[in-house]
C-alpha positions in Angstrom: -1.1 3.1 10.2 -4.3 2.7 12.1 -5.1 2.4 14.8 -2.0 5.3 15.7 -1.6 4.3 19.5 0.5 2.6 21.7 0.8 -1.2 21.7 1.1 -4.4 24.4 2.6 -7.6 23.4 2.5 -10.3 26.5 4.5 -13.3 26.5 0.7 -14.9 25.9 -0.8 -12.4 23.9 -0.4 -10.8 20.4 -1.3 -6.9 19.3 -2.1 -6.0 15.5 -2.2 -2.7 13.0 -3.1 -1.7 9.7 -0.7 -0.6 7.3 -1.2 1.1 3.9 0.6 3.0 1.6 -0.4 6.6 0.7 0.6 6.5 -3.2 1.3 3.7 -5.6 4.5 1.7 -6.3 6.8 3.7 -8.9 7.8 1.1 -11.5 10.5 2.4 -12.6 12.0 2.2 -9.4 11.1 -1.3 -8.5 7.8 -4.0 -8.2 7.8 -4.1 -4.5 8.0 -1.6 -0.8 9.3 -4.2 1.6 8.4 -2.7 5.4 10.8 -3.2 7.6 10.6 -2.1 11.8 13.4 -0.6 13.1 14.1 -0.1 16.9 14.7 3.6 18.0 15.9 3.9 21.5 15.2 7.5 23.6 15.3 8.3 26.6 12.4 6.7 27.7 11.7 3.6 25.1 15.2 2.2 25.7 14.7 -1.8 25.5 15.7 -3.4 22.1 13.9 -5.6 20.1 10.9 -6.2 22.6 8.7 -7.2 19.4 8.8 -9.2 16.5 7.2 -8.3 13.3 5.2 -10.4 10.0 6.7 -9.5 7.2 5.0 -6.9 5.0 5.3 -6.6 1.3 3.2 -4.4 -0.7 3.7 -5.0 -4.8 1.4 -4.2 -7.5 -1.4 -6.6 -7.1 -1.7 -5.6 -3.3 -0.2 -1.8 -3.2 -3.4 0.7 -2.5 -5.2 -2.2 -0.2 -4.3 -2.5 3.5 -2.2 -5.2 5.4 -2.3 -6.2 8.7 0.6 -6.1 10.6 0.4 -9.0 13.0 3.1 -8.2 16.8 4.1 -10.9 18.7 6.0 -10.7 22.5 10.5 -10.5 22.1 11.2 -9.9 25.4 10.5 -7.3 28.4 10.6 -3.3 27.5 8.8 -0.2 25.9 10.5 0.4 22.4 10.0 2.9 19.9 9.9 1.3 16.2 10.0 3.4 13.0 8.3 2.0 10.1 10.8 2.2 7.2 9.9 1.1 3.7 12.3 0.1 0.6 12.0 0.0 -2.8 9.3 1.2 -5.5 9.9 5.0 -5.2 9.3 5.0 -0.7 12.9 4.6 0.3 13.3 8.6 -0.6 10.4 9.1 2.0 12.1 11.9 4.6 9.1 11.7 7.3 9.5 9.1 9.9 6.8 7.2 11.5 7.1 5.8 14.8 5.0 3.7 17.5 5.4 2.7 21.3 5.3 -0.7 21.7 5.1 -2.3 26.0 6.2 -5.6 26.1 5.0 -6.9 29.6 2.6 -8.4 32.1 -0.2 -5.7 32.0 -1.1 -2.5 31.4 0.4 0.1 28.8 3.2 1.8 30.8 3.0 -0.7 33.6 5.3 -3.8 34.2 7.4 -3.6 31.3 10.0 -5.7 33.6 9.2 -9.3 34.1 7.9 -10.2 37.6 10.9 -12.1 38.7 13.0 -9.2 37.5 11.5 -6.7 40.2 
């Protein structure tokens, strides 16, 4: 994933990422990783669903070359999402990757409520 930071979605603006895989598709084991962004609540990221995804599928014509991963604005919150892949060999992958995603009217860590809300 790269840029590895935090992100802002705004009800009028989008965010974006990188995503590549680190080894090739195992045949056997299917033609296609579909990625897939799962919410992880803690105790501090505890909104749901604050973000909405494109959909990401590597196969083998596109597996080793980089994807942009395009966010758009769900609704009001700081989430934590975990990237979790499926199928060609990555859905026995044990280490979890996660990101911070703020879903508001400004900054990163500021205004994750809408205005009306406060």
């Amino acid at each position: 994933m790269d840029p590895l930071r935090g992100f802002v979605v705004t009800p009028d603006g989008q965010d974006n990422f990188t995503l590549k895989l680190m080894t090739p598709l195992v045949h056997s084991l299917g033609d296609q990783v579909t990625i897939e962004f799962k919410v992880r609540p803690d105790s501090y990221f505890n909104a749901t669903r604050c973000a909405q995804f494109s959909k990401v599928v590597f196969n083998g014509e596109n597996c080793l070359k980089p994807q942009q991963v395009n966010m758009s604005f769900g609704d009001y919150g700081c989430c934590t999402y975990e990237i979790t892949a499926n199928g060609g060999g990555y859905d026995w992958q044990y280490s979890a990757q996660t990101f911070a995603v703020y879903a508001c009217n400004g900054q990163v860590g500021k205004d994750c409520t809408p205005t009306w809300n406060r």
